[in-house]
C-alpha positions as CSV (number, residue, x, y, z in Angstrom):
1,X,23.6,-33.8,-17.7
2,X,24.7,-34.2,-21.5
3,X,24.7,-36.8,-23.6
4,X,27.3,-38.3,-26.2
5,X,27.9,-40.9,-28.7
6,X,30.6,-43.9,-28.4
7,X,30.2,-46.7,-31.2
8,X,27.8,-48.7,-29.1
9,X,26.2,-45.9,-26.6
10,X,24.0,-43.1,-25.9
11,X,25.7,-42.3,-22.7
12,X,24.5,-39.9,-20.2
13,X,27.2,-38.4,-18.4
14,X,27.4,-35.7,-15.1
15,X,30.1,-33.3,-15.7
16,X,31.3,-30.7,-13.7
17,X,34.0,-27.4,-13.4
18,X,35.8,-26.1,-16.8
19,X,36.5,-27.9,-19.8
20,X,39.8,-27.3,-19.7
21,X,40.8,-28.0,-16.4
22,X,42.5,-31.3,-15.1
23,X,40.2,-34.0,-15.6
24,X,39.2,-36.3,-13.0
25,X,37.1,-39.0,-14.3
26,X,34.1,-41.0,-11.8
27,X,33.2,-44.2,-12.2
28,X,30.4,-46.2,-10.3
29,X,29.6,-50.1,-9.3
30,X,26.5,-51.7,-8.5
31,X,23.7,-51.3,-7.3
32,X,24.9,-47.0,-7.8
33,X,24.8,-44.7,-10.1
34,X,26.6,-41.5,-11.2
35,X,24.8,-38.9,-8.7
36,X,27.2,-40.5,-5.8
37,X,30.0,-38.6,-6.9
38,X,28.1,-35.0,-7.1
39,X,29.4,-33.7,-4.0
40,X,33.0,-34.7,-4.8
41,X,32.7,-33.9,-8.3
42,X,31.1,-30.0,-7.0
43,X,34.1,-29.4,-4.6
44,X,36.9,-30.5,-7.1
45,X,34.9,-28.0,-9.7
46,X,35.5,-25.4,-7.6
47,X,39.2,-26.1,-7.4
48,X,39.5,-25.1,-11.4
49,X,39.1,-29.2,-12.2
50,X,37.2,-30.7,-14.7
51,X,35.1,-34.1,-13.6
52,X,33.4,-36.6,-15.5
53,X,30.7,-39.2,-14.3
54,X,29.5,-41.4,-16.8
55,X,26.3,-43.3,-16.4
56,X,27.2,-47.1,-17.1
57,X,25.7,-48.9,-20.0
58,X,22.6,-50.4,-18.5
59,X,22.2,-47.5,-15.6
60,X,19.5,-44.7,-15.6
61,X,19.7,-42.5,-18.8
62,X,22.6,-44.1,-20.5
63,X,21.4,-46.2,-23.9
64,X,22.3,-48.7,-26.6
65,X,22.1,-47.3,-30.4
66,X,20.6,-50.7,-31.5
67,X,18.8,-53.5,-30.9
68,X,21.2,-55.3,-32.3
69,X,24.0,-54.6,-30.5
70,X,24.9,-57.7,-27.6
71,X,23.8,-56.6,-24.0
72,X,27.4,-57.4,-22.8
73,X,28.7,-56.7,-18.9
74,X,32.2,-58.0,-18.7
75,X,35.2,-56.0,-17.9
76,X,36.9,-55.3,-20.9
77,X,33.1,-54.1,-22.9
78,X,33.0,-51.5,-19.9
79,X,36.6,-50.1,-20.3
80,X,36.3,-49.9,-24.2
81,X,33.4,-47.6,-23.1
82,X,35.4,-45.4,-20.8
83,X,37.9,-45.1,-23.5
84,X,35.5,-44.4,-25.9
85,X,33.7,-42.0,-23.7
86,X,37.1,-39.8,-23.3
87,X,37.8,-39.7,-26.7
88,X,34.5,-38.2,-27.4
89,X,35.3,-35.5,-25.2
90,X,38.6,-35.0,-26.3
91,X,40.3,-36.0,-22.8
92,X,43.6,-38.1,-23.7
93,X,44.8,-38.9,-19.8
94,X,43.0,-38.5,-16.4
95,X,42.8,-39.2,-12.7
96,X,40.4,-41.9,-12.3
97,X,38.5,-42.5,-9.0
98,X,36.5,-46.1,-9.1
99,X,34.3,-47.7,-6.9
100,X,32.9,-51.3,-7.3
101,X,32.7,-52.2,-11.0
102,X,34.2,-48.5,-11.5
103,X,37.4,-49.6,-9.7
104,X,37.5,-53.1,-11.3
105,X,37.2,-50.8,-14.9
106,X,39.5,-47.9,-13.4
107,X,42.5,-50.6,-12.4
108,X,41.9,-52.2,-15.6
109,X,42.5,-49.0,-17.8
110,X,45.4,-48.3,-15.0
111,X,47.1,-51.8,-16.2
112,X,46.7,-52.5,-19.6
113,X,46.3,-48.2,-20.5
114,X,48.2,-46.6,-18.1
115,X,48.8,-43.9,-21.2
116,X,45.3,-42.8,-20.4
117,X,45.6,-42.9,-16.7
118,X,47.5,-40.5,-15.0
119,X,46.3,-41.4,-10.9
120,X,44.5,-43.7,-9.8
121,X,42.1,-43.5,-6.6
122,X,40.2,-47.1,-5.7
123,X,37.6,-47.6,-3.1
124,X,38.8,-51.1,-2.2
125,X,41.3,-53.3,-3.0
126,X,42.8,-55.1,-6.1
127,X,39.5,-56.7,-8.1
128,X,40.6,-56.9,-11.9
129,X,40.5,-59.9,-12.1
130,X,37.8,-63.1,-11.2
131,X,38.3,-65.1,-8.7
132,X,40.4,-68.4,-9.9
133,X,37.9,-71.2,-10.5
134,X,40.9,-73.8,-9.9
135,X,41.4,-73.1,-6.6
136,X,39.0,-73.8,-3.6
137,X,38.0,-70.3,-1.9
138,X,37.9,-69.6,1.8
139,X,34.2,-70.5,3.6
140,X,34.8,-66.4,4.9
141,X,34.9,-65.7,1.6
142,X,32.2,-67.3,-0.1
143,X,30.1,-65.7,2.7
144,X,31.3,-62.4,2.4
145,X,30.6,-62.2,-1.2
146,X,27.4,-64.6,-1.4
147,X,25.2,-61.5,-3.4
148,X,27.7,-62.8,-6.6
149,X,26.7,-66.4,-6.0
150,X,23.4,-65.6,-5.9
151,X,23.4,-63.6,-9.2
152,X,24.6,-67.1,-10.7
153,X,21.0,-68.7,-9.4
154,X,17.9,-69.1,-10.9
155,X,16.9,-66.5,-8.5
156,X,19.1,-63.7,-9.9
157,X,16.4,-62.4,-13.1
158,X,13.8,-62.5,-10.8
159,X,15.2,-60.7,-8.1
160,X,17.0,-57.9,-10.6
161,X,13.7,-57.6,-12.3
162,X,10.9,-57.3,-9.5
163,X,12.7,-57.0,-6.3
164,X,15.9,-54.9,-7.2
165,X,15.1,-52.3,-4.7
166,X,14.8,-53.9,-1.7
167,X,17.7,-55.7,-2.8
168,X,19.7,-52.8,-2.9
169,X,18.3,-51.5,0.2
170,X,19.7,-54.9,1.9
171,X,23.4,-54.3,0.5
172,X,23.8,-50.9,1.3
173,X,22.8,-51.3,4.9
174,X,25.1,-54.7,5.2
175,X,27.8,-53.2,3.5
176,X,27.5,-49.7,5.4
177,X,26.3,-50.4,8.7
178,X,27.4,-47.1,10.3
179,X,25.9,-45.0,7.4
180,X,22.9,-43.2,8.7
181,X,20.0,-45.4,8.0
182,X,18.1,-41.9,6.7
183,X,20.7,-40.3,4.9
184,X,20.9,-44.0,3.3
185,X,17.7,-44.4,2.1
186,X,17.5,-40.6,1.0
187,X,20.3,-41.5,-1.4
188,X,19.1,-45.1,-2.6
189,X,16.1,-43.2,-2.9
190,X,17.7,-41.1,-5.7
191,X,19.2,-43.9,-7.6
192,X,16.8,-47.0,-7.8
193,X,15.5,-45.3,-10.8
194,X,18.7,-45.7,-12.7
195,X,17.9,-50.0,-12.6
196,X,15.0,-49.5,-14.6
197,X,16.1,-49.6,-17.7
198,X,15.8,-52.2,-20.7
199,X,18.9,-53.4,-20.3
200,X,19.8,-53.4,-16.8
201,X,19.0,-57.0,-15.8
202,X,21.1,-58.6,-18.8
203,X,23.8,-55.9,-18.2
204,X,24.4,-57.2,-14.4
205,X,23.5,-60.8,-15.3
206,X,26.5,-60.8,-17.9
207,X,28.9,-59.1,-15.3
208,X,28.5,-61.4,-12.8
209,X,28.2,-64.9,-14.5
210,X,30.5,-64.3,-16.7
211,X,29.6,-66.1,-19.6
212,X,29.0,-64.0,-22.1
213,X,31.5,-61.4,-23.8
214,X,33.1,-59.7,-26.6
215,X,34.9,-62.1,-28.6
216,X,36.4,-58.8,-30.5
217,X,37.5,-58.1,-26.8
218,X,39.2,-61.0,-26.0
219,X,42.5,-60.6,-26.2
220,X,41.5,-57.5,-23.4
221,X,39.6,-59.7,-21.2
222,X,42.8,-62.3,-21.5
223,X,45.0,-59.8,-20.5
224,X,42.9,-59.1,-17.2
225,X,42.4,-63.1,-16.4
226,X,46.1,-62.6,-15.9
227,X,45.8,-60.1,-13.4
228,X,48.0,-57.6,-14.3
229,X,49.6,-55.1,-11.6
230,X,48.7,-51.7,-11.5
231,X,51.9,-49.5,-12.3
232,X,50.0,-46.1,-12.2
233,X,50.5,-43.6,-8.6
234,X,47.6,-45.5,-6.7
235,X,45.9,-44.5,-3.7
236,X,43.5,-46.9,-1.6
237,X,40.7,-46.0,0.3
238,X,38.6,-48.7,2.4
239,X,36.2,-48.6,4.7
240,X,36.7,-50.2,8.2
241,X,33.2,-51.4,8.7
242,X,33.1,-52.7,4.9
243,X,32.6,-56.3,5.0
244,X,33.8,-57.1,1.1
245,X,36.8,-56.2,2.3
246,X,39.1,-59.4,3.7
247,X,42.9,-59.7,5.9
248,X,43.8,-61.5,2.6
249,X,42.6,-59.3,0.4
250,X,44.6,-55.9,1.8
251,X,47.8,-58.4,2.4
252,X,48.0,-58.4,-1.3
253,X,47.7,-54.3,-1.8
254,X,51.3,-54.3,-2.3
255,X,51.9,-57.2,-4.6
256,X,48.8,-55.6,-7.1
257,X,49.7,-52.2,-7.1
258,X,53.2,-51.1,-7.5
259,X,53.4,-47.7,-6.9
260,X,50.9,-46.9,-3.2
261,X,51.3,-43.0,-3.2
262,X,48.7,-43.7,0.3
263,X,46.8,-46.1,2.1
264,X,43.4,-44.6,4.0
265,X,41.2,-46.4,5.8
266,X,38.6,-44.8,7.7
267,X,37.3,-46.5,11.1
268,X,33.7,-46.0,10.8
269,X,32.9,-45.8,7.3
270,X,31.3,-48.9,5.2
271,X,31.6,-49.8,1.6
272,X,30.6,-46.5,0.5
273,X,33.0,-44.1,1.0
274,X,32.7,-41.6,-1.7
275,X,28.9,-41.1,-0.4
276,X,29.6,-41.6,3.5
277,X,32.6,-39.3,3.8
278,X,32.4,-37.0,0.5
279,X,34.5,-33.7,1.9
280,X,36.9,-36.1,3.2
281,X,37.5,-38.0,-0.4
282,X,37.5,-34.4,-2.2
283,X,40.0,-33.3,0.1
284,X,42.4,-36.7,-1.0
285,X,41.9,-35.9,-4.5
286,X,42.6,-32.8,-4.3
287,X,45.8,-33.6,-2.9
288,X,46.7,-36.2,-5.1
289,X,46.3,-33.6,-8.3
């Protein structure tokens, strides 16, 4: 693990094969951390490529330089990051594999930076954008994605403070149900200590209510409320037991992302595919390079 500076961060990143290979950059959602991509990122460094895995702002060893400086979670704060976190290595353009937030942050850098973005591999579908508050959603959809509502209750601080664990132990078996309940908890085990940070809770809180951000940002974050489409060589990996991911939602893989190099969905594998199937996702990058 190293460490490095960006204007707001101390940011712990994993990094892996020479520094100057071909860069592939990893980028992680919630409730993860960076250690998910390890056996990718091992198997690609072997290959001669260089891969990144930063630690987001509010996970494990990653840190904010001041006090003073806004606890902020909303999309365009976290791609500033990333682009802030490559120039401070000196990488101009990479591949960029995403999962949860990390694909909402890699398709956003893909859309409105595709300079900087040379492939692009997502772990689900299109999810720049918030859902539009104008239009009634589906009853399937509300129920599939009820863990956001309930991080816009009076429950949600308590829950991310004192019960975060379990909590995360009750997503990852719902969302990967064919995962090997040992080999889950093995690897949960590994990253529960990367919520226990000062600034975890408001972090999360901000990303999913939504009510606080950069106003220095906004003309970012107003660009994404738009929903831009993804121009970058795109491939799409899902899960077919992963139950975040809807008919509806796939329909519009097309319409998002104009330029699908390959779609791969995987019977038997859940939400987490980069830690279910590692070997198989290396093997997909690889090829994409």
């Amino acid at each position: 693990m190293k460490k490095l500076f960006t204007s707001s961060l101390e940011v712990a990143i994993l990094e892996r094969g020479p520094v100057d290979g071909r860069v592939v950059f990893f980028l992680h959602g919630f409730p993860d951390d960076a250690t998910g991509f390890l056996p990718i990122m091992n198997v690609l460094a072997d290959q001669g490529i260089r891969t990144i895995a930063p630690y987001m702002r509010g996970f494990g060893p990653t840190t904010f330089r001041d006090e003073a400086i806004p606890r902020l979670g909303d999309t365009a704060s976290l791609m500033m990051d990333v682009l802030e976190i490559m120039d401070a290595l000196g990488v101009d353009n990479a591949t960029f594999a995403g999962h949860g937030w990390g694909a909402r942050i890699a398709q956003g850098l893909a859309a409105l930076y595709p300079e900087h973005v040379e492939r692009l591999l997502t772990f689900g579908g299109y999810a720049i954008a918030p859902p539009n508050k104008d239009l009634l959603p589906t009853y399937s959809v509300l129920q599939k994605h009820w863990f956001e509502h309930l991080l816009n209750t009076p429950y949600a601080e308590r829950i991310l403070e004192e019960d975060m664990e379990r909590f995360a132990k009750y997503l990852w078996a719902i969302w990967s149900p064919g995962w090997d309940a040992t080999e889950r908890e093995i690897a949960l085990a590994g990253v529960v200590k990367s919520f226990l940070t000062p600034d975890f809770v408001e972090i999360v809180l901000s990303a999913y209510t939504g009510k606080r951000s950069n106003p220095r940002l906004f003309d970012v974050q107003a660009a994404l409320s738009e929903r831009p489409k993804v121009t970058v060589p795109t491939t799409i990996i899902r899960g077919g037991q992963d139950p975040l991911e809807t008919p509806t939602h796939i329909a519009k893989d097309e319409v998002c992302f104009t330029s699908i190099k390959q779609k791969i969905t995987w019977p038997k594998v859940g939400n987490f595919a980069h830690r279910e199937k590692p070997a198989a996702v290396a093997k997909v990058l690889l090829n994409m390079m």
